[in-house]
C-alpha positions in Angstrom: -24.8 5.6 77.3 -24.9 2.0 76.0 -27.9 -0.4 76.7 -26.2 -2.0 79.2 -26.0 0.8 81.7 -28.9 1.8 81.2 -30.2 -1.8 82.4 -28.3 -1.7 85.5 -29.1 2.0 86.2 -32.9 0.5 86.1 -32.5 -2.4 87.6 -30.3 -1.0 90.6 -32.8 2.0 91.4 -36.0 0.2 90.9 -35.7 -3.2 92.5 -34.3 -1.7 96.1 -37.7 0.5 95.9 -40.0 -2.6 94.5 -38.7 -4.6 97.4 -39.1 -1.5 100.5 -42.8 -0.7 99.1 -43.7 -4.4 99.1 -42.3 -5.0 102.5 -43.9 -1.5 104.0 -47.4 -2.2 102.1 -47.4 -5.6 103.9 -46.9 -4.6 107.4 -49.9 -4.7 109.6 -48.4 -4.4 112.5 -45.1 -3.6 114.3 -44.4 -6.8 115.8 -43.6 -8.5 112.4 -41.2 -4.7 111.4 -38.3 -6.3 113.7 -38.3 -9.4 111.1 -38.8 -7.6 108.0 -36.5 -5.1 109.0 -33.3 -8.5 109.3 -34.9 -9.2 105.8 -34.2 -5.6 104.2 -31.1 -5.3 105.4 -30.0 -8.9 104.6 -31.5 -7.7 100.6 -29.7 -4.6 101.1 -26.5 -6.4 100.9 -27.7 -8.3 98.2 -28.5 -4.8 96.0 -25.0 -3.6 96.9 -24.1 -6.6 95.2 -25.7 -5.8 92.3 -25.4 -2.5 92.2 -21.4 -3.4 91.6 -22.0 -5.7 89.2 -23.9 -2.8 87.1 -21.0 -1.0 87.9 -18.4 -3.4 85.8 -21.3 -3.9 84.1 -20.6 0.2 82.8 -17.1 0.0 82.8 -17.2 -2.2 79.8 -15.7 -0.5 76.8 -18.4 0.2 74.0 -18.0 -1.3 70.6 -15.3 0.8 68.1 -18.5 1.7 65.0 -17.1 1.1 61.5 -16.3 4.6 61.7 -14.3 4.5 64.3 -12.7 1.3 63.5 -12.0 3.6 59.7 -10.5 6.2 62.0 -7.9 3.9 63.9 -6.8 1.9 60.7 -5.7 5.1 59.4 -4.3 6.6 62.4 -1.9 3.0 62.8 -0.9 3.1 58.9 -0.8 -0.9 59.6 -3.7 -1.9 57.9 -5.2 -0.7 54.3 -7.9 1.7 53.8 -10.8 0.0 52.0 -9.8 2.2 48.9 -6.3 1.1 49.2 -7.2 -2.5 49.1 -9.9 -2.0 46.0 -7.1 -0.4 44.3 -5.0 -3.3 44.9 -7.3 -5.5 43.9 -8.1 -3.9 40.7 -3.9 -3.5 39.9 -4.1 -7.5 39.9 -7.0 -7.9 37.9 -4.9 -5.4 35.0 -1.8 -7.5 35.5 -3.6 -10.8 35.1 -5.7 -9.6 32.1 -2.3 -8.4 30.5 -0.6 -12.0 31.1 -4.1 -13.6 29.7 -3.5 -11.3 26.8 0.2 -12.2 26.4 -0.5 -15.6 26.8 -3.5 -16.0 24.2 -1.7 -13.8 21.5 1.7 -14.7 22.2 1.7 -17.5 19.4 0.7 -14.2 16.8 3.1 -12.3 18.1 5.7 -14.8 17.3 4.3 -15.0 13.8 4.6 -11.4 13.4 7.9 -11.0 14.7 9.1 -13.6 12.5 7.7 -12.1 9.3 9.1 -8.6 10.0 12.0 -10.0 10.6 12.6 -12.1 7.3 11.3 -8.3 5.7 14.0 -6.7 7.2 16.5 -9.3 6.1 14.7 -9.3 2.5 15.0 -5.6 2.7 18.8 -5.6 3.6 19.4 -8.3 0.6 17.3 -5.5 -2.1 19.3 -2.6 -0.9 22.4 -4.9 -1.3 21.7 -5.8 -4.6 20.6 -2.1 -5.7 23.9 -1.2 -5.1 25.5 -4.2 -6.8 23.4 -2.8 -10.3 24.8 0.4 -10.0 28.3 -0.5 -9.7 27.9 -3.0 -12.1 26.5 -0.2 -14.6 29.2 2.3 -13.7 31.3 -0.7 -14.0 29.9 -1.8 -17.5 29.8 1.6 -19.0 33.8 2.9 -18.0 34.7 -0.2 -19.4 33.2 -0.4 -22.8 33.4 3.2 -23.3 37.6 3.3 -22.1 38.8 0.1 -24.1 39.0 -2.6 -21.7 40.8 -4.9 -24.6 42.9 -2.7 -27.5 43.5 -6.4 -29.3 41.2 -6.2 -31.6 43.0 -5.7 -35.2 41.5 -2.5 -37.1 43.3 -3.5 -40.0 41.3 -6.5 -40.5 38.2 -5.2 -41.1 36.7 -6.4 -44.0 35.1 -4.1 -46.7 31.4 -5.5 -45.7 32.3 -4.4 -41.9 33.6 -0.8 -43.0 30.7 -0.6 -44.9 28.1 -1.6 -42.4 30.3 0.7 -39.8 29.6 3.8 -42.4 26.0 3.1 -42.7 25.6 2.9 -38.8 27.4 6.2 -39.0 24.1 7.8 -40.6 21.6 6.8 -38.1 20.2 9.5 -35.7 19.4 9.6 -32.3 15.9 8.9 -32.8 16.5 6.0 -35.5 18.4 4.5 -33.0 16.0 4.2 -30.5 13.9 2.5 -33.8 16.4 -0.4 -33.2 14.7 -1.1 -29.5 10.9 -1.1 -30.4 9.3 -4.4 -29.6 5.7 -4.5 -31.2 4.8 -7.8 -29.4 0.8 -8.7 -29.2 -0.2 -6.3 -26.8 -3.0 -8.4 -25.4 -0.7 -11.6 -25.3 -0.7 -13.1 -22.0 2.1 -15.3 -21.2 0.7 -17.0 -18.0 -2.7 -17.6 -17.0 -4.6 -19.4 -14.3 -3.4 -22.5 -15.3 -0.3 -24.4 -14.3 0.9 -25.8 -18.0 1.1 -22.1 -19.1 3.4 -21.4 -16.0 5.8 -23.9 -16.9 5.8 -23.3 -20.6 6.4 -19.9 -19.4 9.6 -20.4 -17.7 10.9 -22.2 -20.4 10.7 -18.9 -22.3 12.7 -17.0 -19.6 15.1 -19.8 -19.1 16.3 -20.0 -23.1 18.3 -17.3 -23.4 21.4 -19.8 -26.0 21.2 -16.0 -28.5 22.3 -14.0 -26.3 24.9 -16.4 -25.0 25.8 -17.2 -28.3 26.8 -13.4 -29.0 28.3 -13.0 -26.0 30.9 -16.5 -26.6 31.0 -15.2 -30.9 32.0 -11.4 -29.2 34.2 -12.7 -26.1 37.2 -10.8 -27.4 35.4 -8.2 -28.5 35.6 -4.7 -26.7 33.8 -4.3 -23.7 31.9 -7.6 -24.0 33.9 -9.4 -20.8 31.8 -7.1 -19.3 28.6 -8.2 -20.7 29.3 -11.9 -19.7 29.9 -11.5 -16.1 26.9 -9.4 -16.1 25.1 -12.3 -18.0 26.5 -15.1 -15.5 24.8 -13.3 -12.5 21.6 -12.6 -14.3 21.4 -16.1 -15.6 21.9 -17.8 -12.2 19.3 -15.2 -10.3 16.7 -15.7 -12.8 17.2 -19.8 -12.9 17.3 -19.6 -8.7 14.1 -17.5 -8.9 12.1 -20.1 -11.3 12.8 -22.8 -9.1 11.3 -21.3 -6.0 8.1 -20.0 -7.8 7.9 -23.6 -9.1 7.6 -25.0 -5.7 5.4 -22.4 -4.4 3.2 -23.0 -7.2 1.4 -25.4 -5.3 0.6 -23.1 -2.7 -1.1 -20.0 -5.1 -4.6 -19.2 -5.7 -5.9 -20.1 -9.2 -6.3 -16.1 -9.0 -2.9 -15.6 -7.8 -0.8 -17.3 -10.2 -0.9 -14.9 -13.5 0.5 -11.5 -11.8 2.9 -13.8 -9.1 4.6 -15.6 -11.6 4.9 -12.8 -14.4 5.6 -10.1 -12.5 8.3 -11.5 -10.3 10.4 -13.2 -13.0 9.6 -9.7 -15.2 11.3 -7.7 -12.2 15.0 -9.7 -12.4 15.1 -9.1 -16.2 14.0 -5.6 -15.9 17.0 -5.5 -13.1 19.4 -6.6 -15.0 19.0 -6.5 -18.3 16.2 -3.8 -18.7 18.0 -1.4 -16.2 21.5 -2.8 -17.0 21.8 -3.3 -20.7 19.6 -1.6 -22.7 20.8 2.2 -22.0 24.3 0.9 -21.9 23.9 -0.7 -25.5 22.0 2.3 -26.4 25.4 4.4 -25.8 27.7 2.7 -27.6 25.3 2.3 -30.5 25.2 6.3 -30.9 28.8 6.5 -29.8 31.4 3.4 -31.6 28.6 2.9 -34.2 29.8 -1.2 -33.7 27.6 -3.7 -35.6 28.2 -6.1 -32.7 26.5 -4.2 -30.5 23.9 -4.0 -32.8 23.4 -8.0 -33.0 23.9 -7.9 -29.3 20.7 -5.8 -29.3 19.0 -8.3 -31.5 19.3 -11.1 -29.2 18.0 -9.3 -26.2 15.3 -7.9 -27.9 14.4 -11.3 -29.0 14.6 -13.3 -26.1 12.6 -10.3 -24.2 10.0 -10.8 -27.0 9.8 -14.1 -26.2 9.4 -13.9 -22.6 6.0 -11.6 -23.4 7.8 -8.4 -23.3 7.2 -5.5 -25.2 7.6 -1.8 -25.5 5.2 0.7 -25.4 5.2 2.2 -28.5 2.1 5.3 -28.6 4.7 8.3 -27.7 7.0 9.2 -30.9 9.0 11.7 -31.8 7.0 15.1 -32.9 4.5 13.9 -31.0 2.3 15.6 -28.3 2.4 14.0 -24.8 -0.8 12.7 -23.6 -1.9 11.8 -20.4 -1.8 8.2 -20.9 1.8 8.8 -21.6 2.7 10.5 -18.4 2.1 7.2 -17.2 4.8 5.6 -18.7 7.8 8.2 -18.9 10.1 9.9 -16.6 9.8 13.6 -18.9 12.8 16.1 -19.1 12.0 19.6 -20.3 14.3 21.5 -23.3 13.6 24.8 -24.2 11.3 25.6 -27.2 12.2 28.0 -30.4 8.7 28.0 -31.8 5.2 27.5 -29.4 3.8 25.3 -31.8 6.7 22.7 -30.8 5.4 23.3 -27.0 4.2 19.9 -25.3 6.0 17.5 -28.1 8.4 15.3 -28.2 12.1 16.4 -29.0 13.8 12.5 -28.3 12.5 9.3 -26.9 15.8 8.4 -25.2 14.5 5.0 -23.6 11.2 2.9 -24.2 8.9 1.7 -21.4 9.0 -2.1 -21.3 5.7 -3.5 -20.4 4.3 -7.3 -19.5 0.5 -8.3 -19.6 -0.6 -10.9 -16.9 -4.3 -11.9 -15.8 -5.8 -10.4 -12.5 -9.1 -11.2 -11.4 -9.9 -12.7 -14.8 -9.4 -9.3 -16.0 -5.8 -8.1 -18.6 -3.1 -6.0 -16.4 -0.3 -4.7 -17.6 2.9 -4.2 -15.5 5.8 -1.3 -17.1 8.7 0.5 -16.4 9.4 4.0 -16.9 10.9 5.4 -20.4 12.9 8.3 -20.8 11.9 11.1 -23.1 12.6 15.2 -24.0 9.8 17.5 -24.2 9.9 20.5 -25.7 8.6 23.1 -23.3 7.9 27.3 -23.6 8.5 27.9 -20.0 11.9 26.9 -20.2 14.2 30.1 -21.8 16.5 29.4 -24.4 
């Protein structure tokens, strides 16, 4: 029951008694009970009056409580639950965080998306030039070893040639690989932190006139066609290479410039005339015993001298290997007739080539991997 029955219940009830008692309790005598009697009746009227308003007064619907109101939003499925709407609300908030988020990191992303993409593209151009040097190498070796040019005149030789020819004939395997040791100061550093030794540097890698001056004296020479197109594409990475570094040098560290400048210039000639050459030359040494190929040799080893290169010389034939050594070569295993042999060297078939460069105002030292034979007892003869 409401408040507002209950207030016309009380005042319907209780003011038609007030009013009857009053009137009663004032009657002294009958004469006046005709008059009073008109007046009742007349207030009578008046109390029905009322009594019908209290009625609407009742019929008024009573207030829907939240839980009731709850109860019909559900019931219509035209308005949102409470929870509904909080979840809504909270949806937004994670949709505009996430476009806050794009928005303030969007310039980064860019960045990033730019750099991986220029690695990808770098990547692409490595792998395309990985398999240029192989087929150059396959290339390079069926050439020189088939007799690209059958020109040249045996007959000709000269009595000094045969004779160098026959003492060439006498070298070993291992006095071969004697032919490709580059002593080289060890703790000579090409380039350090400033920029004069950079640029006195590339001169170095840029003045390569005795090894083009072989390969012009040897042009008809057998295989050496070879060597020269080899040559052209070296010389014109290398050159292309030097140029950028020398506009980026602005932009390096004082801490940056020693292992940036070596080791990226040290990479191409390792490439192509490390990876390329060397084991190539080292063939036809053993094999056509050619003293062109020995001056060819010469050149290269001087103009890698030159450019701070040198080979790392501690591992020898009859040697044990060390661990230091295990750094530097790529080992293949031979049987072993004796166990004092066990662990030693049998051939060094190809020298590490190392570079020095400073780091942190500290010597580095940057290599490739030799090739060597070890004798070993597990392996069964």
């Amino acid at each position: 029951m409401s408040i507002f029955t209950k207030i016309a219940d009380t005042i319907s009830g209780g003011l038609f008694r007030f009013i009857v008692l009053r009137n009663i309790k004032g009657t002294e005598n009958t004469e006046n009970l005709k008059d009073d009697i008109e007046k009742l009746l007349r207030l009578e009227t008046r109390i029905s009056e009322l009594e019908k308003l209290c009625s609407d007064v009742k019929n008024i619907p009573e207030k829907d409580t939240p839980e009731k109101s709850e109860e019909k939003i559900i019931d219509t499925d035209k308005f949102a639950t409470k929870q509904e709407v909080m979840m809504s609300i909270k949806k937004l908030i994670e949709e505009i965080n996430k476009k806050d988020a794009t928005a303030e990191y969007k310039e980064k992303i860019d960045i990033l998306t730019a750099a991986n993409n220029s690695l990808v593209n770098e990547n692409a151009g490595l792998r395309s030039q990985i398999d240029d040097i192989k087929s150059d190498l396959e290339k390079l070796s069926s050439v020189i070893l088939a007799g690209e040019n059958h020109n040249t005149d045996e007959s000709s030789e000269t009595d000094d040639e045969t004779a160098r020819k026959s003492e060439l004939s006498e070298l070993s395997v291992s006095e071969t690989i004697d032919l490709f040791m580059i002593s080289g100061s060890k703790n000579k550093i090409m380039v350090n932190s400033s920029v004069s030794s950079v640029r006195d540097y590339m001169k170095n890698v840029l003045n390569f006139d005795n090894i083009e001056e072989c390969l012009s004296d040897c042009k008809d020479h057998e295989g050496f066609s070879s060597f020269r197109e080899s040559f052209n594409t070296f010389s014109k990475t290398i050159e292309q290479k030097a140029k950028e570094l020398a506009i980026m040098l602005e932009d390096f560290k004082k801490e940056d410039i020693s292992p940036e400048i070596t080791i990226s210039l040290f990479k191409i000639i390792s490439a192509y005339i490390i990876e390329r050459w060397i084991p190539v030359i080292f063939r036809l040494i053993n094999e056509k015993r050619d003293e062109k190929y020995i001056r060819l040799l010469k050149a290269v080893n001087e103009y890698l001298e030159k450019s701070g290169v040198y080979t790392y010389n501690k591992l020898r034939k009859g040697q044990p290997v060390t661990d230091e050594s295990l750094d530097y070569f790529i080992i293949t295993r031979c049987p072993s007739a004796s166990e004092n042999m066990n662990d030693k060297v049998k051939e060094i078939r190809l020298f590490p080539y190392c570079i020095n460069y400073m780091e942190y105002g500290e010597k580095a030292v940057h290599h490739t991997m030799g090739n060597a034979e070890i004798y070993s007892a597990e392996e069964k003869i």
